[in-house]
N, CA, C and O of each residue as an XYZ file, in Angstrom:
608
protein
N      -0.389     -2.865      0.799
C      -0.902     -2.981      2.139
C       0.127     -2.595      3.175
O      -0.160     -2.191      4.302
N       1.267     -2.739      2.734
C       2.616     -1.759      3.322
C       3.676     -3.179      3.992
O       3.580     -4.405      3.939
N       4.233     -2.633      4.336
C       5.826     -3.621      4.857
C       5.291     -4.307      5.942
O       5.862     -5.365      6.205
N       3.905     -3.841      6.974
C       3.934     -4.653      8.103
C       2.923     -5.265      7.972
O       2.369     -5.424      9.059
N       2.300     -5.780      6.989
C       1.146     -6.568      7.180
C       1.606     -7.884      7.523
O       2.609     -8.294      6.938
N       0.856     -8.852      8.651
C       1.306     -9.813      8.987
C      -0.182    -10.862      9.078
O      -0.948    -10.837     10.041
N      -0.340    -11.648      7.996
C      -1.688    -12.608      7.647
C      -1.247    -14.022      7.454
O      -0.138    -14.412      7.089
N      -2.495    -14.846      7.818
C      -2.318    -15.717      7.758
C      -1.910    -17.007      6.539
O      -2.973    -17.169      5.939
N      -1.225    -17.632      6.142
C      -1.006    -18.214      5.353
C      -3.111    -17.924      3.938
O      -3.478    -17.315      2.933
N      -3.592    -18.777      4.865
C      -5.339    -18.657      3.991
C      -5.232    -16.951      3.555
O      -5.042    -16.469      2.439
N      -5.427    -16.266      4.867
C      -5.509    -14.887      4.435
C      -4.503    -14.241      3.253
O      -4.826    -13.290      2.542
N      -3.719    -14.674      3.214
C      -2.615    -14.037      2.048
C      -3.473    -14.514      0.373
O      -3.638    -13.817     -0.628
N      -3.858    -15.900      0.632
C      -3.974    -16.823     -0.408
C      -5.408    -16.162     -0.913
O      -5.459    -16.124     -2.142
N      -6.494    -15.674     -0.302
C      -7.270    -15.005     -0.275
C      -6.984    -13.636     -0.607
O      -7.947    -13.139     -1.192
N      -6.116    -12.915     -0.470
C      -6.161    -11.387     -1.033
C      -5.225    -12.002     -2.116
O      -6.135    -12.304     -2.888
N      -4.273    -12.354     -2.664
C      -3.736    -12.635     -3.845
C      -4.990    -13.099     -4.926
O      -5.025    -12.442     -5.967
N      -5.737    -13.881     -4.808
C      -6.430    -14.630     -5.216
C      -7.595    -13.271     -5.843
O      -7.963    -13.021     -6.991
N      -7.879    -12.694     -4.693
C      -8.800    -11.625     -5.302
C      -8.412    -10.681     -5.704
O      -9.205    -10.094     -6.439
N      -7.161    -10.065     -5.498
C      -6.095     -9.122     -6.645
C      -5.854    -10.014     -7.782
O      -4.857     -9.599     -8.373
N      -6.348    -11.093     -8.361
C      -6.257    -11.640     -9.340
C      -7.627    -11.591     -9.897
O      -7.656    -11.100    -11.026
N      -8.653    -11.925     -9.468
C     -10.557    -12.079     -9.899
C     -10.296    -10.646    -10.405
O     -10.845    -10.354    -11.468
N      -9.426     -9.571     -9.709
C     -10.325     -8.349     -9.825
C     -10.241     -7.679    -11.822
O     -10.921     -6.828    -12.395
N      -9.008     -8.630    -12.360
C      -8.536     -7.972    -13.575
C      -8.099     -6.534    -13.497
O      -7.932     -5.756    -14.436
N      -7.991     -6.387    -12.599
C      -6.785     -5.067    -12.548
C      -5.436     -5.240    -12.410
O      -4.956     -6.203    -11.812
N      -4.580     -4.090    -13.091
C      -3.253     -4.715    -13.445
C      -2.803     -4.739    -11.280
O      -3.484     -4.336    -10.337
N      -1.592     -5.312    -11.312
C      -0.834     -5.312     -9.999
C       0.177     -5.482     -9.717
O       0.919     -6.051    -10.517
N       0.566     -5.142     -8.686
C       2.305     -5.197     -8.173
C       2.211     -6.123     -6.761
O       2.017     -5.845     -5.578
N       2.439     -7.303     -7.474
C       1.848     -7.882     -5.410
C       3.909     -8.226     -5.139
O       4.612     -8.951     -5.842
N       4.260     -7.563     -4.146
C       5.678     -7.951     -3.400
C       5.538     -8.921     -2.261
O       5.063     -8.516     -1.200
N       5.767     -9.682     -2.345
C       6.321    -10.769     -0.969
C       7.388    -11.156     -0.401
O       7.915    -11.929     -1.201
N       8.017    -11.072      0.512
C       9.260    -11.047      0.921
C       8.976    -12.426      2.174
O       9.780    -12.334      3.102
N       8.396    -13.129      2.255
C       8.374    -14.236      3.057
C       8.643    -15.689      2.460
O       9.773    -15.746      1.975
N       8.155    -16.501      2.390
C       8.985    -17.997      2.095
C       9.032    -18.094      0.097
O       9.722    -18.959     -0.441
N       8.443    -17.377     -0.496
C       8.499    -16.571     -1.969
C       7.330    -18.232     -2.728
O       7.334    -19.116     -3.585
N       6.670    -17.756     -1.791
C       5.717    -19.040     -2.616
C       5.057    -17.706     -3.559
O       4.942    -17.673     -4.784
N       4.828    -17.072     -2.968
C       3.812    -15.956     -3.591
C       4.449    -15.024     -4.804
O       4.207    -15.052     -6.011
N       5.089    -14.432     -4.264
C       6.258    -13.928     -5.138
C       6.557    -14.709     -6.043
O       5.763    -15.327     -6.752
N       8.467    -14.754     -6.110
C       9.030    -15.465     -7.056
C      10.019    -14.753     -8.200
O      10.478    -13.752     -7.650
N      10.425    -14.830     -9.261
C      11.131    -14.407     -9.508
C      10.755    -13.149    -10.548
O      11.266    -12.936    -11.647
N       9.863    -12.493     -9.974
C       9.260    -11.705    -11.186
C       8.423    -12.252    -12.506
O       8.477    -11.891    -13.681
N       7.656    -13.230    -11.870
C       6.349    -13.651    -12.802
C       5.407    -13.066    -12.892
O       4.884    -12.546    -11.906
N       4.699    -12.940    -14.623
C       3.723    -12.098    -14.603
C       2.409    -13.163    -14.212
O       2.434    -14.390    -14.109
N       1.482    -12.391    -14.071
C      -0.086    -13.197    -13.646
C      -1.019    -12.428    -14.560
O      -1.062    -11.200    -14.476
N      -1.565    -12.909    -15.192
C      -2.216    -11.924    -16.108
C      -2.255    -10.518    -16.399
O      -1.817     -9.938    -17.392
N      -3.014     -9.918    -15.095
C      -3.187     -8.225    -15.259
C      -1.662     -8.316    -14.514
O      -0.855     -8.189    -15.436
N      -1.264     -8.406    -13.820
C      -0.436     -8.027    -12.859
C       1.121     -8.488    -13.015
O       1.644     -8.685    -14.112
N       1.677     -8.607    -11.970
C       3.293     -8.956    -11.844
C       3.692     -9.295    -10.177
O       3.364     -8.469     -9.325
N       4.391    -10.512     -9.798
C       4.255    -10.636     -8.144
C       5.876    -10.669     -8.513
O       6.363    -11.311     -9.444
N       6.659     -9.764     -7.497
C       8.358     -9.911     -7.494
C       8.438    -10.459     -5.922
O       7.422    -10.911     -5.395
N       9.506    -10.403     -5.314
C      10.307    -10.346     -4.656
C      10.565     -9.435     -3.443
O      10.562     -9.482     -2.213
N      10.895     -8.180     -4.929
C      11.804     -7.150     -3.616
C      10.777     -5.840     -4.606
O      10.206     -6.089     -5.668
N      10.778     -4.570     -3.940
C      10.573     -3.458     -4.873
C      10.832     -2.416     -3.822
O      10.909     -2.517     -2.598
N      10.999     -0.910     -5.004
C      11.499     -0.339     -3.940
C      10.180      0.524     -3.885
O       9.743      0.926     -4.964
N       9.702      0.752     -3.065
C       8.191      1.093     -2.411
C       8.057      2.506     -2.671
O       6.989      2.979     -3.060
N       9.245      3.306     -2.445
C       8.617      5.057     -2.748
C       8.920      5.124     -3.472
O       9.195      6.322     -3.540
N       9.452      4.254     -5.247
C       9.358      4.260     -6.499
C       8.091      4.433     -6.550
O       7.441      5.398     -6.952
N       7.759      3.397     -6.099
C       6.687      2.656     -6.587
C       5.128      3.853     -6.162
O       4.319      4.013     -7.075
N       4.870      4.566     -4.829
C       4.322      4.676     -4.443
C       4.246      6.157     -4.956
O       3.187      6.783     -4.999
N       5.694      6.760     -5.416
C       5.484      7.741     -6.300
C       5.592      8.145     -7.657
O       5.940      9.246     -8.082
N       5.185      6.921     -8.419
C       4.806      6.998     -9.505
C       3.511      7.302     -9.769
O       2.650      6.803     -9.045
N       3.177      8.071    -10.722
C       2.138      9.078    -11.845
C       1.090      7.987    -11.752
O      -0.011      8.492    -11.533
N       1.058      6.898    -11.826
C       0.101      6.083    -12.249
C      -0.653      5.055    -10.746
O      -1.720      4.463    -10.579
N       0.526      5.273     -9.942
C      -0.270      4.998     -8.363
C      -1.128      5.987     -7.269
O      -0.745      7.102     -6.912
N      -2.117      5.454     -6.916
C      -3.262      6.269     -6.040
C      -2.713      5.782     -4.604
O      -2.607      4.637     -4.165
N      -2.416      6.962     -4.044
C      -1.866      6.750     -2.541
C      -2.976      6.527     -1.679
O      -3.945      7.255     -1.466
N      -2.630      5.195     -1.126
C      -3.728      4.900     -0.127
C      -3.291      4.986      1.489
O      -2.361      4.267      1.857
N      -3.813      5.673      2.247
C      -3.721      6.432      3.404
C      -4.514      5.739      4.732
O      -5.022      4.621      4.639
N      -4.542      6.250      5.531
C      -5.305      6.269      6.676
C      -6.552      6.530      6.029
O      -6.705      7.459      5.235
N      -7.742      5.451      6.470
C      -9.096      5.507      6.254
C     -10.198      6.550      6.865
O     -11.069      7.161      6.247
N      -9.865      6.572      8.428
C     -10.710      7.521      8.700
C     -10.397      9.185      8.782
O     -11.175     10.135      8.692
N      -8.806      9.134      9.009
C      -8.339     10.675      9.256
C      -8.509     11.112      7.453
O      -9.372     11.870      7.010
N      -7.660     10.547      6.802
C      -7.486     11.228      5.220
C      -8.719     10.555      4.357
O      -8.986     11.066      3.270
N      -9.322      9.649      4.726
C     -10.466      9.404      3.713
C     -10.038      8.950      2.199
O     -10.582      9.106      1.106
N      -8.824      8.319      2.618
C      -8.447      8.257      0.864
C      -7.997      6.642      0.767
O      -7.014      6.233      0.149
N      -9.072      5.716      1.619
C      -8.803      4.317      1.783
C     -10.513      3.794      2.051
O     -11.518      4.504      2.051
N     -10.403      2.373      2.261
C     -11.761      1.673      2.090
C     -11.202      0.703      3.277
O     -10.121      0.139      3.108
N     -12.147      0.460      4.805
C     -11.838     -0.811      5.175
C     -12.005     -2.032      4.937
O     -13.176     -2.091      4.564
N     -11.496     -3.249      4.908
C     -12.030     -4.310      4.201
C     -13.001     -5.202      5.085
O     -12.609     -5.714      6.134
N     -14.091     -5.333      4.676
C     -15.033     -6.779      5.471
C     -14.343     -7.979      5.512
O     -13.827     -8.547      4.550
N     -14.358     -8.427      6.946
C     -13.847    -10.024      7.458
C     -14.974    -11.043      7.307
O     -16.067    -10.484      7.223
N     -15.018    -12.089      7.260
C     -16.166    -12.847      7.389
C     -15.103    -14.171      8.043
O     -13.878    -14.282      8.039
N     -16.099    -14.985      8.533
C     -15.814    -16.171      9.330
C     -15.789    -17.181      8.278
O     -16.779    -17.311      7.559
N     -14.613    -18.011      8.095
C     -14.571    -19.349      6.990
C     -14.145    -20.023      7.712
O     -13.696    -19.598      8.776
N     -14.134    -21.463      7.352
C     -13.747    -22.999      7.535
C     -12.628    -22.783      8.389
O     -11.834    -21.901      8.060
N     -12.425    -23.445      9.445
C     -11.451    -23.403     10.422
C     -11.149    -22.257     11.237
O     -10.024    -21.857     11.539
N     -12.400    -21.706     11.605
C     -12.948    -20.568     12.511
C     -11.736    -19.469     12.515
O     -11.222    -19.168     13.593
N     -11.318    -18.917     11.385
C     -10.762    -18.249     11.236
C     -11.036    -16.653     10.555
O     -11.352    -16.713      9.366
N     -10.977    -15.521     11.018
C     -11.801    -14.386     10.183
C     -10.915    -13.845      8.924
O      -9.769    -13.468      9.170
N     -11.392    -13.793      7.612
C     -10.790    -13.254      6.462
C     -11.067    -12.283      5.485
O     -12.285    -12.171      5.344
N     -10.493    -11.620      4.836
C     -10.981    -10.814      4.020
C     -10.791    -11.862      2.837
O      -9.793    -12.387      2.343
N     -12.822    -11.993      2.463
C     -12.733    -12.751      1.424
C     -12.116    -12.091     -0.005
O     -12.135    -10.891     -0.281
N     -11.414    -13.472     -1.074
C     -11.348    -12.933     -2.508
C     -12.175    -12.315     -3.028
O     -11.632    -11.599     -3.869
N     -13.709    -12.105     -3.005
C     -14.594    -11.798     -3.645
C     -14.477    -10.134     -3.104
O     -14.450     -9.121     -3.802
N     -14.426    -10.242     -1.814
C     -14.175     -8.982     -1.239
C     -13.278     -7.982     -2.113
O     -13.404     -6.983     -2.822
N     -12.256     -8.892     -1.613
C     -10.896     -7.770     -2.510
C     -10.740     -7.634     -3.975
O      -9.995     -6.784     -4.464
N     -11.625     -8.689     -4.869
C     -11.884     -8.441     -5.763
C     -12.760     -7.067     -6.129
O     -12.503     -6.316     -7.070
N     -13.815     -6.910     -5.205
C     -14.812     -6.155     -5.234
C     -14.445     -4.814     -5.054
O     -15.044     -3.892     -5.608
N     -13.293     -4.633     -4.151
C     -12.909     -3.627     -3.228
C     -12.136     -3.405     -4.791
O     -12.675     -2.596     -5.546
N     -11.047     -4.028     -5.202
C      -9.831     -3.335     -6.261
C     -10.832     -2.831     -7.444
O     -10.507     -1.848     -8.110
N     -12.322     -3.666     -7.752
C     -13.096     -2.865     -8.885
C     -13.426     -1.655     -8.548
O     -13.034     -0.681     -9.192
N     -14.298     -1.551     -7.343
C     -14.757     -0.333     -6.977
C     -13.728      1.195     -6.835
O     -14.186      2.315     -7.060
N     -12.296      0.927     -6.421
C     -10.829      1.785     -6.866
C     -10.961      2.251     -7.809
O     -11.025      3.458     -8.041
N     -11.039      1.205     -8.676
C     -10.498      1.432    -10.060
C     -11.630      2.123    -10.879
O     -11.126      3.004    -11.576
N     -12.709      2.055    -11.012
C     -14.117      2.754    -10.901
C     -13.823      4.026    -11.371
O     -13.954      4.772    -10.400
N     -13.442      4.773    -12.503
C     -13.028      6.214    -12.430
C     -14.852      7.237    -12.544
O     -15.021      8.440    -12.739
N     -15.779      6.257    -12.352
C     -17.120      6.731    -12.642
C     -17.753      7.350    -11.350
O     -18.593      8.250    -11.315
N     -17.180      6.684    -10.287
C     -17.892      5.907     -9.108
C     -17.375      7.748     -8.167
O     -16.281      8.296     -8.301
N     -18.362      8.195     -7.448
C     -18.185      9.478     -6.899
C     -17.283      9.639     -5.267
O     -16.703     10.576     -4.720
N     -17.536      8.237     -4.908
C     -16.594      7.762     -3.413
C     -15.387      8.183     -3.623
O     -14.684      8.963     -2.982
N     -15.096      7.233     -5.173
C     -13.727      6.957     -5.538
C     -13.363      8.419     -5.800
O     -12.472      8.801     -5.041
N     -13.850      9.448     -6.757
C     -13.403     10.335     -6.775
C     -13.002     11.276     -6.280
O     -12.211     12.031     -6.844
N     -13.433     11.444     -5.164
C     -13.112     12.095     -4.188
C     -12.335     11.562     -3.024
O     -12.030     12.341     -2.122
N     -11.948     10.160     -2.958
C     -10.613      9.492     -2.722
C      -9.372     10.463     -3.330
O      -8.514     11.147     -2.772
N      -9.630     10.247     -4.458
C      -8.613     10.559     -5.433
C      -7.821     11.792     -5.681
O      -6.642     11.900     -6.017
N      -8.904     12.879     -5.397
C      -9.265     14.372     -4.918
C      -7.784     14.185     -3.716
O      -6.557     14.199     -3.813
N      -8.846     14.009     -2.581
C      -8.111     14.134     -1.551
C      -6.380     13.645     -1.445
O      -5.479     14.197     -0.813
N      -6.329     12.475     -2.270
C      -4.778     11.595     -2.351
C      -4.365     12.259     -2.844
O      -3.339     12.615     -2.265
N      -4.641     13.122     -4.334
C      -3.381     14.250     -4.783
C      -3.120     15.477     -3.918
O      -2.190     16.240     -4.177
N      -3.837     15.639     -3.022
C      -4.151     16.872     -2.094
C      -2.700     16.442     -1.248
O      -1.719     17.155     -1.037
N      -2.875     15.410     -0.959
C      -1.965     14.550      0.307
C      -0.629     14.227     -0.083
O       0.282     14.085      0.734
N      -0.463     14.076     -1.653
C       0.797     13.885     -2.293
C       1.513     15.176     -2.512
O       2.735     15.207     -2.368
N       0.724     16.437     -2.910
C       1.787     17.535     -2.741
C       2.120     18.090     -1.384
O       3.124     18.794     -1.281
N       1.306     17.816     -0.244
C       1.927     17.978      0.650
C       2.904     17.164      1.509
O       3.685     17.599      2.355
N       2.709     15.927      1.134
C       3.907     15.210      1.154
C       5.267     15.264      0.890
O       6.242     15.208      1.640
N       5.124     15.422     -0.685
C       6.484     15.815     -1.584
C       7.028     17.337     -1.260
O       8.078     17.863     -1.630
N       6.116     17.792     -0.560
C       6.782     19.414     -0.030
C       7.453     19.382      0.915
O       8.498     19.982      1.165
N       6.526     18.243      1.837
C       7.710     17.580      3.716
C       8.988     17.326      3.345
O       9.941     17.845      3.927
N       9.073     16.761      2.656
C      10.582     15.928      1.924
C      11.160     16.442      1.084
O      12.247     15.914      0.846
N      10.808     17.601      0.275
C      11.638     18.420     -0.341
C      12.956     19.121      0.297
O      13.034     19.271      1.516
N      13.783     19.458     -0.405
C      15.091     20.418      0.503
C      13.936     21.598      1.030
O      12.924     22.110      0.552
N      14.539     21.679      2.015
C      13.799     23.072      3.262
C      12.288     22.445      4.030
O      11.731     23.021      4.965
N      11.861     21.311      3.477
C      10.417     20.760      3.770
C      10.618     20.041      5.240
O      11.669     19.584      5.690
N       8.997     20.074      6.020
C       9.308     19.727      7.425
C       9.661     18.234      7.694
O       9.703     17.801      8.845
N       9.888     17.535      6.711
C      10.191     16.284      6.912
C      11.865     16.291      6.719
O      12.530     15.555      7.448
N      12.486     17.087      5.781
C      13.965     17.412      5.669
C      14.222     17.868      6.476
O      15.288     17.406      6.884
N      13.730     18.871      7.273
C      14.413     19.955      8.265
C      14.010     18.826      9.611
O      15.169     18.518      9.891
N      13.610     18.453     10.073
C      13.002     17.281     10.798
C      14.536     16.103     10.442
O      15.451     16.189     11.262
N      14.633     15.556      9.800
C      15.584     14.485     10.064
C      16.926     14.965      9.886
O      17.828     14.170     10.150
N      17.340     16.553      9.337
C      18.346     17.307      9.639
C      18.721     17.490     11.059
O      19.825     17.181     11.507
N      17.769     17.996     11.734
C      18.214     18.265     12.624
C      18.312     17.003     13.572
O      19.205     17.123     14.410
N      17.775     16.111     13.617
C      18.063     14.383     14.034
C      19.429     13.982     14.080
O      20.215     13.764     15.003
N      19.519     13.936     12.557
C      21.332     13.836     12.699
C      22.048     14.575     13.343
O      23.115     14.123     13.760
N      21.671     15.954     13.622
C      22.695     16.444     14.128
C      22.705     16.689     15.493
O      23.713     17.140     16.036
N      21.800     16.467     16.035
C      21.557     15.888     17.623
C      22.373     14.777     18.168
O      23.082     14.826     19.173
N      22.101     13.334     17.034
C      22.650     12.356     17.545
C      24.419     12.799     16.951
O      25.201     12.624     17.885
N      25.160     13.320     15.619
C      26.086     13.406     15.648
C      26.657     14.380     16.876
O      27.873     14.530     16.759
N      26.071     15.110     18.071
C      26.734     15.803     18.589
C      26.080     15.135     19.841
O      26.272     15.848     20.826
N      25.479     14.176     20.087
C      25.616     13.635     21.044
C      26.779     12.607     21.225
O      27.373     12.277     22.251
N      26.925     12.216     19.995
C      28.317     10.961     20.211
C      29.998     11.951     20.025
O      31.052     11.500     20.474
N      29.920     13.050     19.429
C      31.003     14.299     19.693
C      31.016     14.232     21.746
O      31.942     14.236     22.557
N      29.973     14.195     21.849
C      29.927     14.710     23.809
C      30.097     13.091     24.312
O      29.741     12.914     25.477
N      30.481     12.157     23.753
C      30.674     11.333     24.420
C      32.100     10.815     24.906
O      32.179      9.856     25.674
């Protein structure tokens, strides 16, 4: 869900909970009071750590890059509903529902998710390659700010 998601104690307990119903394997990281986390315990399908390093993780063979929903189409938004202590959540059942329907290699939405995410990963890995506009882009960054502090 990325480095800045910021939910409520229920809400966390609720998407863990349904990344667990869903029986798909997982990588859940938590970096807050490590109730959730922990020291690298497995949970059935899955595994909750600590720390990970994210563009390992995000570029490995076996992960589906999930993107911007409406520009790249290669994501699902999640339904909120209203629970006990007038608070809005994405129910477990939800995210249970949501990680089956992903994982779905039948399902024609999904496939063409999937389509599009490898579409998005080689042009990615081309930005960031040596000569790519994401290299030549933070090349020349550095060398702006190193020759701005030279002029100082």
């Amino acid at each position: 869900m990325g480095s800045f998601l910021s939910a409520s104690k229920q809400q966390t307990e609720e998407i863990v909970a349904g990344v667990k119903n869903s029986g798909v394997p997982f990588l859940l990281v938590s970096r807050g009071d490590g109730t959730i986390g922990g020291g690298g315990e497995r949970r059935g399908e899955g595994m909750a750590v600590p720390w990970c390093d994210q563009l390992r993780v995000l570029c490995h063979d076996s992960v589906d890059c999930k993107s911007i929903v409406d520009d790249w189409k290669v994501g699902r938004r999640a339904r909120k509903r209203w629970v006990g202590g007038g608070e809005e959540l994405v129910t477990r059942d939800e995210v249970a529902d949501m990680v089956r329907r992903f994982m779905d290699s039948e399902n024609g939405e999904v496939k063409g998710m999937r389509e599009r995410a490898s579409e998005l990963r080689g042009v990615f890995r081309a930005a960031v390659a040596d000569g790519g506009s994401s290299d030549v882009g933070l090349d020349c960054f550095v060398k702006d700010i190193s020759n701005q502090f030279r002029a100082s």
